[in-house]
C-alpha positions in Angstrom: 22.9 72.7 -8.3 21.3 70.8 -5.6 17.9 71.9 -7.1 18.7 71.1 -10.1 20.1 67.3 -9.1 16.5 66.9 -6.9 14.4 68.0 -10.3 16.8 65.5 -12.7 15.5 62.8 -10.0 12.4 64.1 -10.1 11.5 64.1 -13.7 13.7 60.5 -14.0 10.9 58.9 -11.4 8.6 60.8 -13.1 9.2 58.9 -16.6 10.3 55.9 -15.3 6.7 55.5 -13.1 4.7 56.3 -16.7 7.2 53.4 -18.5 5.9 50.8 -15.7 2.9 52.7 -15.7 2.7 51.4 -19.5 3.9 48.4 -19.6 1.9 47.1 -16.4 -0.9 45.6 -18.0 1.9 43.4 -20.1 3.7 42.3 -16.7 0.4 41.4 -15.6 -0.8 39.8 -18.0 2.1 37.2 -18.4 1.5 36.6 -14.6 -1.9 35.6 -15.1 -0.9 33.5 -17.8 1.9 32.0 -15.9 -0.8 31.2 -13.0 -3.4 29.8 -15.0 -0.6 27.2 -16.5 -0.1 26.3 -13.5 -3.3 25.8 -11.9 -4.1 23.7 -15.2 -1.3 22.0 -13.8 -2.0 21.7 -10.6 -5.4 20.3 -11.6 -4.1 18.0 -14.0 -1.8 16.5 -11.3 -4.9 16.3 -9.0 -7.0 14.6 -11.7 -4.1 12.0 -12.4 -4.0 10.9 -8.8 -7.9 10.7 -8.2 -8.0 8.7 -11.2 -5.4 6.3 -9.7 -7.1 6.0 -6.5 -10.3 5.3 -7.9 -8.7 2.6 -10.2 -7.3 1.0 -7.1 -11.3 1.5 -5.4 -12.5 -0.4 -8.6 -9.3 -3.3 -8.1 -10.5 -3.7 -4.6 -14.0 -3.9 -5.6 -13.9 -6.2 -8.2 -11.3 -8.3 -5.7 -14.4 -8.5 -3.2 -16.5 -9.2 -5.8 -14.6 -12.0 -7.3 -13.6 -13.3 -4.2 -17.5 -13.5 -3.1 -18.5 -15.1 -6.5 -16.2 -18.0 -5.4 -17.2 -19.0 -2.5 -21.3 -18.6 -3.8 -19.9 -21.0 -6.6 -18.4 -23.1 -3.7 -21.7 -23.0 -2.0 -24.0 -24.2 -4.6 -21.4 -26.7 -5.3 -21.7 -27.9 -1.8 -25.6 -27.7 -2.2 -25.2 -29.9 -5.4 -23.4 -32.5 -3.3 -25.7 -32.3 -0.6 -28.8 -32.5 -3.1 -27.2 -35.6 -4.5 -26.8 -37.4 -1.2 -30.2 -36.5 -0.3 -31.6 -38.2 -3.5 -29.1 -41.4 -3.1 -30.9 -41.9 0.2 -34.3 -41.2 -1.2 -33.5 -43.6 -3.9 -32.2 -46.4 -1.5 -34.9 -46.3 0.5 -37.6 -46.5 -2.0 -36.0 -49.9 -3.6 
């Protein structure tokens, strides 16, 4: 009886190893799929926030750049000024 228990067990592992055994490249499958979702995801999150910090590089930038167009507008405006003194006093002391 004990033989015949040990066998049953036996042939049960048996068929149940050749049912994985089938199925397998199924189970796999599905876990590759599920894995490449989500490194697509994991990418696609990755992507998102280099494209917000390079948005917020380009802000900064154009900030700096704005900020430096002012002040050369502020220094040719000076310049102006200065140019027109210079030819007030050129023009006063020629008359």
């Amino acid at each position: 009886m004990a033989d015949g228990l040990k066998m049953l067990i036996a042939m049960a592992l048996f068929f149940g190893a050749m049912y994985l055994y089938s199925i397998s490249p199924e189970i796999i499958g599905k876990f590759k799929v599920r894995r490449q979702k989500k490194t697509v995801l994991k990418k696609e999150k990755n992507r998102a926030k280099e494209k917000i910090q390079l948005q917020k590089g380009r802000d900064e930038n154009s900030k700096i750049i704005q900020a430096r167009r002012d002040q050369i507008k502020q220094h040719f405006k000076w310049l102006e000024e200065m140019n027109a003194k210079i030819k007030q006093r050129s023009e006063a002391i020629s008359e």
